[in-house]
N, C-alpha and C positions, 0 to 999 in steps of 0.2 A: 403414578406412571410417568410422568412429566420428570422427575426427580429422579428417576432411575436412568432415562434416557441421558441427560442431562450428566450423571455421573458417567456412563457409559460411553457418552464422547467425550467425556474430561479424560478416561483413561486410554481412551485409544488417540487420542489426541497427543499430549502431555502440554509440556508449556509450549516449545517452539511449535506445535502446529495451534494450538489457541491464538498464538499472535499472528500466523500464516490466514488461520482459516478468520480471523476478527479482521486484523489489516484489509486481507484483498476482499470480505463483502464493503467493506469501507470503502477503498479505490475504486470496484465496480459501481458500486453506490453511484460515487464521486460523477465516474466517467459519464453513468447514463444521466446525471444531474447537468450535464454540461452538452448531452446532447438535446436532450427535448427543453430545455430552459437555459440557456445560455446565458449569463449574464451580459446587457446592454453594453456596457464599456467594462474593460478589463486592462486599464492603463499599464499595469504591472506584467501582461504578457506579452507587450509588443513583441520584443525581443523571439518567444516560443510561437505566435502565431504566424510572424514572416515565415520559419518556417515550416509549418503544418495549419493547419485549418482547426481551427475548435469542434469540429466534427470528429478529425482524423485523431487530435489528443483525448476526443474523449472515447472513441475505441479504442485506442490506446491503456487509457488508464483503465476501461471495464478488461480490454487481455488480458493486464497485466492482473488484475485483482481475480480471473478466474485461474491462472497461472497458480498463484497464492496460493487459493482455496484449495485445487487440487494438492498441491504440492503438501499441504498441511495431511491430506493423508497418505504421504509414500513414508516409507523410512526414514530416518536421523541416517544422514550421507547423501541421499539422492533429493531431499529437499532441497538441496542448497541454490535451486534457479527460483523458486519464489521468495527467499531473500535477494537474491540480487535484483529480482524482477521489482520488487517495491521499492526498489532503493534509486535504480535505477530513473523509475519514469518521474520521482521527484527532484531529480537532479536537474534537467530545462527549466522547472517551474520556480527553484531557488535562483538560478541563475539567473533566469528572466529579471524575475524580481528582483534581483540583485541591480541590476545594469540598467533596468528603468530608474532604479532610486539614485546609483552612482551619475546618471548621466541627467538628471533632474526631471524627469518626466513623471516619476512618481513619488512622493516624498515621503508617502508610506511604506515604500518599496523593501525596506531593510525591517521593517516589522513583519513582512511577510515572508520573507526570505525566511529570517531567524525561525518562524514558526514553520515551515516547511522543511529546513532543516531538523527544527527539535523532532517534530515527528519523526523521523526517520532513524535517529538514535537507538529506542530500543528495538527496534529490526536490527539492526545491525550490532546490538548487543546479544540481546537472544540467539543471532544467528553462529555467538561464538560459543555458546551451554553447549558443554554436554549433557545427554541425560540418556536414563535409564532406557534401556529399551523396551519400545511399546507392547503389549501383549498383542498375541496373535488374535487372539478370539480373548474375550470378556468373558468370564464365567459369573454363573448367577445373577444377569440381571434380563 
């Protein structure tokens, strides 16, 4: 049963919505992890938290990741706002990270950058695939 299910969203899915619908539980994840547990010091956000509140970025990043999820089931054409949506809400969080490490307040700041950019690569690769179009209905499972 599990296994049929399972195939059954991989084919109404395809890849670009496996990465939509994988990505934004990730980001939602992310966001509600930043709201009920916040990390104590977050050196490398100075920059993103002057301006918005770690409350506000992390509703932020759960919209952005239900954005995603949906958008993993519309069509190849009208998906194309939950790629920008993930791409989007990491762009602050590189930058931050960027400009705390250039401006010496955080000297890990460019390691965190770099990994916040790499993530975002394949979204922004995937979001160039064409691919087949998804069936309407699933037959046999």
């Amino acid at each position: 049963m599990p296994r049929r299910v399972v195939r059954r969203l991989g084919l109404m899915l395809g890849r670009r919505g496996a990465i939509l619908l994988s990505y934004g539980t990730v980001w939602a994840l992310y966001g509600y992890g930043q709201l009920i547990s916040p990390p104590a010091a977050q050196p490398g956000l100075t920059l993103a938290l002057q301006m918005l509140s770690i409350t506000v970025w992390g509703w932020l990043w759960i919209v952005t990741g239900v954005l995603a999820v949906v958008s993993a089931f519309v069509p190849q054409g009208v998906d194309w706002f939950g790629f920008v949506a993930l791409v989007l809400i990491v762009l602050p969080w590189t930058l931050s990270y960027l400009v705390s490490w250039m401006q010496g307040d955080f000297p890990r700041g460019w390691v965190a950058a770099a990994v916040w950019g790499a993530i975002a690569v394949p979204v922004i690769v995937v979001a160039g695939w064409r691919e087949a179009p998804r069936p309407k209905r699933v037959e046999g499972y």
